[in-house]
ZANULUM-950531 format. One record per atom (N, C-alpha, C): residue in three letters; z, x, y; residue number from 0. Coordinates in steps of 0.001 Angstrom, whole numbers, plus 500000, padded with zeros to 6 digits. Atoms other than C-alpha are relative to their C-alpha. Layout:
! ZANULUM-950531
<"ALA"; <Z; X; Y>; NUM>
...
***
This chain:
! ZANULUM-950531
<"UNK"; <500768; 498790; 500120>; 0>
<"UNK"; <563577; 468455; 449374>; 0>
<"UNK"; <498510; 499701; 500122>; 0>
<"UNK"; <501365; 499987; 500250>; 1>
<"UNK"; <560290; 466813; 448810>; 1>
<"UNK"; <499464; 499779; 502048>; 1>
<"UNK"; <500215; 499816; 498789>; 2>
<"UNK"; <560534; 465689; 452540>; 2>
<"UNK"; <499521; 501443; 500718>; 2>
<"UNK"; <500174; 498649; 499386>; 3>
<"UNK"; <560974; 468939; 453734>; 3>
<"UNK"; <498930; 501094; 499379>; 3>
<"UNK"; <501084; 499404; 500423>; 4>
<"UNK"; <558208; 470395; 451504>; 4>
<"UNK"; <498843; 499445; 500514>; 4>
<"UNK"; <501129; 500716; 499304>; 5>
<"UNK"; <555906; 467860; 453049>; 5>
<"UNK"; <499923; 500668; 501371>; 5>
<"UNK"; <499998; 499444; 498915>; 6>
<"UNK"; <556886; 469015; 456525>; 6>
<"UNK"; <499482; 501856; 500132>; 6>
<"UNK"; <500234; 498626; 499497>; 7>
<"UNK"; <556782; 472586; 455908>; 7>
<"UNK"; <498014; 500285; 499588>; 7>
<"UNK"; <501346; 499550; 499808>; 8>
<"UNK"; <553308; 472138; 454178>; 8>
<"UNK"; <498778; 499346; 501622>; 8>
<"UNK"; <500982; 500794; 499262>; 9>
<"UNK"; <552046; 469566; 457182>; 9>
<"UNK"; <500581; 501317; 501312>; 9>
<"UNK"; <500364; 499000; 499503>; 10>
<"UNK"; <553301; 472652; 459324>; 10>
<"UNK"; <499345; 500984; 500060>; 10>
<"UNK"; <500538; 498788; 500160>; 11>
<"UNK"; <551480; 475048; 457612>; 11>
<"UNK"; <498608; 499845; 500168>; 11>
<"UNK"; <501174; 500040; 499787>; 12>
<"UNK"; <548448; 473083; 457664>; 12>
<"UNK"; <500122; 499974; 501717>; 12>
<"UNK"; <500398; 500303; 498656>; 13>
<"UNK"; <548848; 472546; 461313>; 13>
<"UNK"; <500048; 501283; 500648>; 13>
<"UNK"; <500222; 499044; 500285>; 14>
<"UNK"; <549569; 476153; 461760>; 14>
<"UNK"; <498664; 500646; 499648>; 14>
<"UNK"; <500920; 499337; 500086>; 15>
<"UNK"; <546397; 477400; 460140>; 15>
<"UNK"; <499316; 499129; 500313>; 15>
<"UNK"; <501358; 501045; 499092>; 16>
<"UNK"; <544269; 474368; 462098>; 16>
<"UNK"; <500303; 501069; 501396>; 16>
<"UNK"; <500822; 499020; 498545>; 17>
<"UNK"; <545467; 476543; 465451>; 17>
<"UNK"; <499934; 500850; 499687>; 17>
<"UNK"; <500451; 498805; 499755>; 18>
<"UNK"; <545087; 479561; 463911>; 18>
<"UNK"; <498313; 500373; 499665>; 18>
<"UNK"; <501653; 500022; 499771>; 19>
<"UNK"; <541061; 478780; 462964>; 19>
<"UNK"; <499716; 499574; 501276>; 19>
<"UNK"; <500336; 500114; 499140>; 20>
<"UNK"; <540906; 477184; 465891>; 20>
<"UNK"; <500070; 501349; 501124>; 20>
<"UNK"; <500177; 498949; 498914>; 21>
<"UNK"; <541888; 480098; 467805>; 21>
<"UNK"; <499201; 501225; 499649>; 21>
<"UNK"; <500444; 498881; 500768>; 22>
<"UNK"; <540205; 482692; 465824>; 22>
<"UNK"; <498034; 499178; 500516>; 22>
<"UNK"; <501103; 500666; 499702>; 23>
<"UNK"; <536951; 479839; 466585>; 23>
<"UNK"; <499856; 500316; 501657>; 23>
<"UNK"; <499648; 499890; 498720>; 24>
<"UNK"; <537790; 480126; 469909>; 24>
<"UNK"; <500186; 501636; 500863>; 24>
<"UNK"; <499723; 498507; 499936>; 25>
<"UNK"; <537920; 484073; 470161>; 25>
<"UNK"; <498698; 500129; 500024>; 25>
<"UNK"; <500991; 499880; 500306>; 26>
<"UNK"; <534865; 484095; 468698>; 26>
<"UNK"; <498777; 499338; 500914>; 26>
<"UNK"; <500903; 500921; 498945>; 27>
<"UNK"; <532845; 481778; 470985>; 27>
<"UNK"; <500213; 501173; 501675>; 27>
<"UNK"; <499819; 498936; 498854>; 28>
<"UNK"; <534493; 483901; 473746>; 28>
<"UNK"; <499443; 501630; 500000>; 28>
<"UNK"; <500872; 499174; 500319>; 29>
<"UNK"; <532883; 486854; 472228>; 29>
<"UNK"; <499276; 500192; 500102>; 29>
<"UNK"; <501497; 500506; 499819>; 30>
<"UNK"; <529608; 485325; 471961>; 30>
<"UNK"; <499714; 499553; 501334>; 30>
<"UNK"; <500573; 500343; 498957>; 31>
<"UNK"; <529752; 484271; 475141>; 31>
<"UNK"; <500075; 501500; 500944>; 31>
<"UNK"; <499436; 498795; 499165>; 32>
<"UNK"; <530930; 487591; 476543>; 32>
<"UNK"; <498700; 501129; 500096>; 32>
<"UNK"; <500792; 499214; 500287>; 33>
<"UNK"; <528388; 489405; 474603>; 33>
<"UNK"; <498393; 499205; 500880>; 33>
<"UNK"; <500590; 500623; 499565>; 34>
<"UNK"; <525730; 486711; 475942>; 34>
<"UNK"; <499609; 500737; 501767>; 34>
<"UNK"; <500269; 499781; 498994>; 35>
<"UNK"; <526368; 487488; 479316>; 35>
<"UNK"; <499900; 501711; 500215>; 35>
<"UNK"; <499872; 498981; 499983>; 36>
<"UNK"; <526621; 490844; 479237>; 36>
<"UNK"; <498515; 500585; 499837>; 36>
<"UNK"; <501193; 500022; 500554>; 37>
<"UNK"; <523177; 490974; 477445>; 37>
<"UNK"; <499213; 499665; 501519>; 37>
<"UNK"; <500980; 500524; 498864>; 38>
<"UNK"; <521869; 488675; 480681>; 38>
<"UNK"; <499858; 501220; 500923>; 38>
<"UNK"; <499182; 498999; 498837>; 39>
<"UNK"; <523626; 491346; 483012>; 39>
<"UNK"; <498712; 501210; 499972>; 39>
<"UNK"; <500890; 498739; 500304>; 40>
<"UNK"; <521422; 494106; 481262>; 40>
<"UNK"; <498778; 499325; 500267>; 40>
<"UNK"; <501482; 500504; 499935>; 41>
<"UNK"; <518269; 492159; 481091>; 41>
<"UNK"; <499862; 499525; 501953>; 41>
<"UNK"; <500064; 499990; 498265>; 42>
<"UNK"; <518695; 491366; 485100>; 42>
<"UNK"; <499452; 501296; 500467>; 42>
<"UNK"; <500261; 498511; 499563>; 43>
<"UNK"; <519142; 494949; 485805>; 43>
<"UNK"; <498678; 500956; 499961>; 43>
<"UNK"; <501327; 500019; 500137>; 44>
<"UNK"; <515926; 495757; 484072>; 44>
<"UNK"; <499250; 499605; 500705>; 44>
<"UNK"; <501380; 500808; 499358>; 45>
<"UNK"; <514133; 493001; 485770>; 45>
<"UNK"; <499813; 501327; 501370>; 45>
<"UNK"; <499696; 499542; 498458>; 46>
<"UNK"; <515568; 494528; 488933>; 46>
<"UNK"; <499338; 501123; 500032>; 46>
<"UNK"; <499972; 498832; 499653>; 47>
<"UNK"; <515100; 497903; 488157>; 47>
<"UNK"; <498325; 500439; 499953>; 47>
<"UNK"; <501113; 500190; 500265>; 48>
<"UNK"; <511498; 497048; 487243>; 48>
<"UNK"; <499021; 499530; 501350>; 48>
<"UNK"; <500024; 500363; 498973>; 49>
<"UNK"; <510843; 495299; 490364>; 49>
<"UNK"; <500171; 501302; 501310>; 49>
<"UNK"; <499867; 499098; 498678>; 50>
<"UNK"; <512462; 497953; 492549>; 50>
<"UNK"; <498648; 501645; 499623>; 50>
<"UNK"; <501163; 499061; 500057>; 51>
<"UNK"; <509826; 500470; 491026>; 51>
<"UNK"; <498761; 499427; 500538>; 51>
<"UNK"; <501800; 500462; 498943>; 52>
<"UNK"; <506618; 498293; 492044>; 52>
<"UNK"; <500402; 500201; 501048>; 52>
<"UNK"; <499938; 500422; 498318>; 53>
<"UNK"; <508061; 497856; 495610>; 53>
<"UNK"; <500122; 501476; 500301>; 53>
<"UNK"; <499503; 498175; 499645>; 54>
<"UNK"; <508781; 501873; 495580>; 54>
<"UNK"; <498761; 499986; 499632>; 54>
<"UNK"; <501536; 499322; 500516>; 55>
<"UNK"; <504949; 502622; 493816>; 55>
<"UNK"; <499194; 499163; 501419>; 55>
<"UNK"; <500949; 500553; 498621>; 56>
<"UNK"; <503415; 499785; 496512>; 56>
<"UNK"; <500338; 500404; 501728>; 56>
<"UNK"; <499284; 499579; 499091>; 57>
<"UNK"; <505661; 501319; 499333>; 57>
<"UNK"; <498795; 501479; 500512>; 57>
<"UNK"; <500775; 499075; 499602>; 58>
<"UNK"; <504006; 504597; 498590>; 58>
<"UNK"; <498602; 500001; 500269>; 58>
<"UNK"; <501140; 500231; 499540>; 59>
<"UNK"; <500682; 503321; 498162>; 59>
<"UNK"; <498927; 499896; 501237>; 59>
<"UNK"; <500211; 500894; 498661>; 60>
<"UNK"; <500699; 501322; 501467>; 60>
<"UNK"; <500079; 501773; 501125>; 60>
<"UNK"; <500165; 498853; 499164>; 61>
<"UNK"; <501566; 505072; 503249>; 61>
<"UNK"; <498958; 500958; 499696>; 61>
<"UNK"; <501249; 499351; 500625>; 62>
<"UNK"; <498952; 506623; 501387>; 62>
<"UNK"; <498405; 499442; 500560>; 62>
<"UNK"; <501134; 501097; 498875>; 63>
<"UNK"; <496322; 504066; 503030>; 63>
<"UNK"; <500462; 500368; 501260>; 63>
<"UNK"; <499712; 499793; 498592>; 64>
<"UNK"; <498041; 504032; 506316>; 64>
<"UNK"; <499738; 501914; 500482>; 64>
<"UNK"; <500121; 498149; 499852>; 65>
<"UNK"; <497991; 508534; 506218>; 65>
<"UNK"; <498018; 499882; 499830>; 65>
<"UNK"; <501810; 499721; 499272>; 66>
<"UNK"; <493755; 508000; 505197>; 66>
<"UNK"; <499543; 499435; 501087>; 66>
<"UNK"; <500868; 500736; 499050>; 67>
<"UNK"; <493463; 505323; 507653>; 67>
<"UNK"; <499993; 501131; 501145>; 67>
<"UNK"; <499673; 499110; 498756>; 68>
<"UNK"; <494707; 507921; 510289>; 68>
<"UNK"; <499251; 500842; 500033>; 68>
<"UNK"; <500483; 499168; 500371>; 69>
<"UNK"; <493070; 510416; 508929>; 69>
<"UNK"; <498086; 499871; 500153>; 69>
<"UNK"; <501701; 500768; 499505>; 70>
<"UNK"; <489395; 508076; 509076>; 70>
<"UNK"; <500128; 499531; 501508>; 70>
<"UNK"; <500100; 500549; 498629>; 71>
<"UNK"; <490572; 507313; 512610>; 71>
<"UNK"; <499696; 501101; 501241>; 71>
<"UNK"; <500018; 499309; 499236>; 72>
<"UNK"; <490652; 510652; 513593>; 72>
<"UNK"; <498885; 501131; 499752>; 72>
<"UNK"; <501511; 499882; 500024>; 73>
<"UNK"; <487177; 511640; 512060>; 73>
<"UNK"; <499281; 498818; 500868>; 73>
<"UNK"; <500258; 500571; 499283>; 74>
<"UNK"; <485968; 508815; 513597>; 74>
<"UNK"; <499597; 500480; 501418>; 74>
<"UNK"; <499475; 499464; 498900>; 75>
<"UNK"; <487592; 509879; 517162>; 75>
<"UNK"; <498671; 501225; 499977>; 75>
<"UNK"; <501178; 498378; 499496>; 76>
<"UNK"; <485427; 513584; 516657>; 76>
<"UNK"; <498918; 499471; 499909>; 76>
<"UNK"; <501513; 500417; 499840>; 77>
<"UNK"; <482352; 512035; 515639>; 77>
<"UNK"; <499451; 499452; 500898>; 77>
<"UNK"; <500199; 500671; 498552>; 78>
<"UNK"; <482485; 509796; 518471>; 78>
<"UNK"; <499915; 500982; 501022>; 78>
<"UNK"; <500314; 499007; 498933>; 79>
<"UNK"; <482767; 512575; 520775>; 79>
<"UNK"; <499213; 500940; 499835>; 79>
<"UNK"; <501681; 499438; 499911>; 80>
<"UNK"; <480301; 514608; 519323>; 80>
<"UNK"; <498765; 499315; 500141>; 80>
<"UNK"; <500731; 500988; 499428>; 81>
<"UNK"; <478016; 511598; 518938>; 81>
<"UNK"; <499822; 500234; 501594>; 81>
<"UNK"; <500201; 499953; 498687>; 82>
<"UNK"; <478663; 511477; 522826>; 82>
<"UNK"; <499661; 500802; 500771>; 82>
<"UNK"; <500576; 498776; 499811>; 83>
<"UNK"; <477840; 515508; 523389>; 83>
<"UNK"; <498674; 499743; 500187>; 83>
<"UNK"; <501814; 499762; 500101>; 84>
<"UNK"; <474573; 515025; 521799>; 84>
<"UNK"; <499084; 498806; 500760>; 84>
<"UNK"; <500566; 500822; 498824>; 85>
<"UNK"; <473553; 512054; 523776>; 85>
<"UNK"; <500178; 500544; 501445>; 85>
<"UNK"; <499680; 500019; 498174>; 86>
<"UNK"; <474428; 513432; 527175>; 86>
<"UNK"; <498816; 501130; 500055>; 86>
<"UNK"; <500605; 499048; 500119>; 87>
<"UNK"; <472669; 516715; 525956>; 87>
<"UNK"; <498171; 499217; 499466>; 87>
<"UNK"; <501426; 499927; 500076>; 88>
<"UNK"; <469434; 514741; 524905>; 88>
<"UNK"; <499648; 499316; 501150>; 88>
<"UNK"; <500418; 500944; 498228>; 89>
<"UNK"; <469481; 512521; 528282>; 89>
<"UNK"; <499497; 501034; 500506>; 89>
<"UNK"; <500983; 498961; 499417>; 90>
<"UNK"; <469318; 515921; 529650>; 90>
<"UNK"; <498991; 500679; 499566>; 90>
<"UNK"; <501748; 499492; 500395>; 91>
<"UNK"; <466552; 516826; 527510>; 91>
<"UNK"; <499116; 499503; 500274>; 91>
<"UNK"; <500902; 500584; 499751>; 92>
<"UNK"; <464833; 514237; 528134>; 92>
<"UNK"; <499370; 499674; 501053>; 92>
<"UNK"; <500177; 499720; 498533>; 93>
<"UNK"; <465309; 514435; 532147>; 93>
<"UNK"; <499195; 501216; 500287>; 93>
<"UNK"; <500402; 498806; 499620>; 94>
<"UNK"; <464460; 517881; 531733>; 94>
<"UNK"; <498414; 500414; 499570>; 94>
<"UNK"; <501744; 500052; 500472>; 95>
<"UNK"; <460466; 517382; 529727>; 95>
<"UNK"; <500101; 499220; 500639>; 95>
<"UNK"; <500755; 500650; 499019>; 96>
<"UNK"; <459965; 514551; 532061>; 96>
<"UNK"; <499907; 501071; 501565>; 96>
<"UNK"; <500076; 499198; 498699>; 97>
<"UNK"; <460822; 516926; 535374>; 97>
<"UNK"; <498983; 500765; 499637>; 97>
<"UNK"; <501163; 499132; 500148>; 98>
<"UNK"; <458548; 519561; 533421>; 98>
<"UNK"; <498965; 499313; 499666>; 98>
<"UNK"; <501256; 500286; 499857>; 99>
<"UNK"; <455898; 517459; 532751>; 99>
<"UNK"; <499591; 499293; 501579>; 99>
<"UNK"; <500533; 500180; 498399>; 100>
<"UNK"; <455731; 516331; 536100>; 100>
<"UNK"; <499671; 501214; 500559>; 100>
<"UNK"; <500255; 499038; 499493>; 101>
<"UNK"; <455552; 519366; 537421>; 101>
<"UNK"; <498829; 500650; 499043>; 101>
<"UNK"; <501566; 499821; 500569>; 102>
<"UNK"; <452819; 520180; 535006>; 102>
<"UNK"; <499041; 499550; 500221>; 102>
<"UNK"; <501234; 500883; 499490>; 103>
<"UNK"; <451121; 517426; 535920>; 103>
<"UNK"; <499875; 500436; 501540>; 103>
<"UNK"; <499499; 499375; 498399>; 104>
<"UNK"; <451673; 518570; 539886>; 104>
<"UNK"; <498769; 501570; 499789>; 104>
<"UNK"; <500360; 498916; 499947>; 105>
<"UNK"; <450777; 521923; 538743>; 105>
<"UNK"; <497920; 499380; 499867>; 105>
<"UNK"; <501279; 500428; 500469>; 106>
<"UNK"; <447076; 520518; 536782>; 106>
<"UNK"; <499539; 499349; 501291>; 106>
<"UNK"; <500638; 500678; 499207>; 107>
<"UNK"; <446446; 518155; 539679>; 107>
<"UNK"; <499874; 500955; 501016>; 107>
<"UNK"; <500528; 499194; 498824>; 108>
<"UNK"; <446732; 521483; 542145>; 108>
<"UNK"; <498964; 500374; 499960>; 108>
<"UNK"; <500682; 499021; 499926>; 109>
<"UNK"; <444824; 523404; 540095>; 109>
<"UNK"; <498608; 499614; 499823>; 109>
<"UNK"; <501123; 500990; 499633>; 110>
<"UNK"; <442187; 520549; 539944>; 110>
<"UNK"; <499391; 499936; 501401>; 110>
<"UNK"; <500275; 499526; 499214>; 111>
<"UNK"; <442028; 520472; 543216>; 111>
<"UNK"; <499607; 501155; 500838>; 111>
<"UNK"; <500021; 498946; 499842>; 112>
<"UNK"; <441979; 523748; 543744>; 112>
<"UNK"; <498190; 500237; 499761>; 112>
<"UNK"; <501477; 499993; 500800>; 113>
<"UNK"; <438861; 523892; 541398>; 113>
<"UNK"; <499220; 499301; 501028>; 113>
<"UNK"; <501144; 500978; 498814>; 114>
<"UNK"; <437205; 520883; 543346>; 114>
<"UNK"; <499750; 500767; 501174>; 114>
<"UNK"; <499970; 499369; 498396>; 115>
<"UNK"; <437552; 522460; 546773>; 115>
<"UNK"; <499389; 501250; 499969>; 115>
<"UNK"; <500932; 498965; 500346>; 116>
<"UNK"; <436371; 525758; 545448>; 116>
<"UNK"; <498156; 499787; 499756>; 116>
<"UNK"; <500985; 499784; 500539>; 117>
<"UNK"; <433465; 524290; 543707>; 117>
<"UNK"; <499025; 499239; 501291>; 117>
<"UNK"; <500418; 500716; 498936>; 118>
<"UNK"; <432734; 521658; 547356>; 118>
<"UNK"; <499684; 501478; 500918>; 118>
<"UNK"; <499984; 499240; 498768>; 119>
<"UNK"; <432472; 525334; 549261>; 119>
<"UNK"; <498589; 500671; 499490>; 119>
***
């Protein structure tokens, strides 16, 4: 009997060695479960953190590119008005030189004019 009381207790301890062990072993799998799970979320974040700058600098970047267009095509008019008013002061400026020539033309007739009057 004592045999068999030895056995049944060296079963029972061996028995509750795998049943801490597995209960240790549950538990680790838990912790690791919960672990990753945790990473999983904290990724997602990063990610989801990430995919907002690249969406805010996305819009940014079209927001520049829409003024640049927008300064390209003030630009564009100014340039061609710029180029109006130069063509228009060339011809102003063709047009007081022709009249002062001809003023001067006119003065040098009426100089002469005078002289020749005043030689008679």
């Amino acid at each position: 009997r004592s045999i068999s009381n030895d056995l049944a207790d060296q079963l029972r301890n061996q028995l509750l060695q795998v049943k801490e062990e597995r209960e240790r072993w549950a538990k680790e799998q838990e912790d690791t479960q919960r672990k990753v799970l945790n990473s999983q979320v904290q990724f997602e974040k990063v990610r989801e953190a990430f995919k907002k700058k690249i969406d805010k600098e996305k819009a940014r970047s079209k927001d520049w590119e829409k003024a640049n267009q927008d300064q390209q095509i003030v630009i564009e008019r100014l340039s061609g008005e710029y180029q109006g008013v130069m063509s228009q002061f060339q011809e102003l400026q063709e047009q007081i030189q022709s009249d002062k020539e001809s003023s001067d033309q006119q003065l040098r007739q009426q100089w002469q004019d005078e002289k020749a009057s005043l030689q008679q």
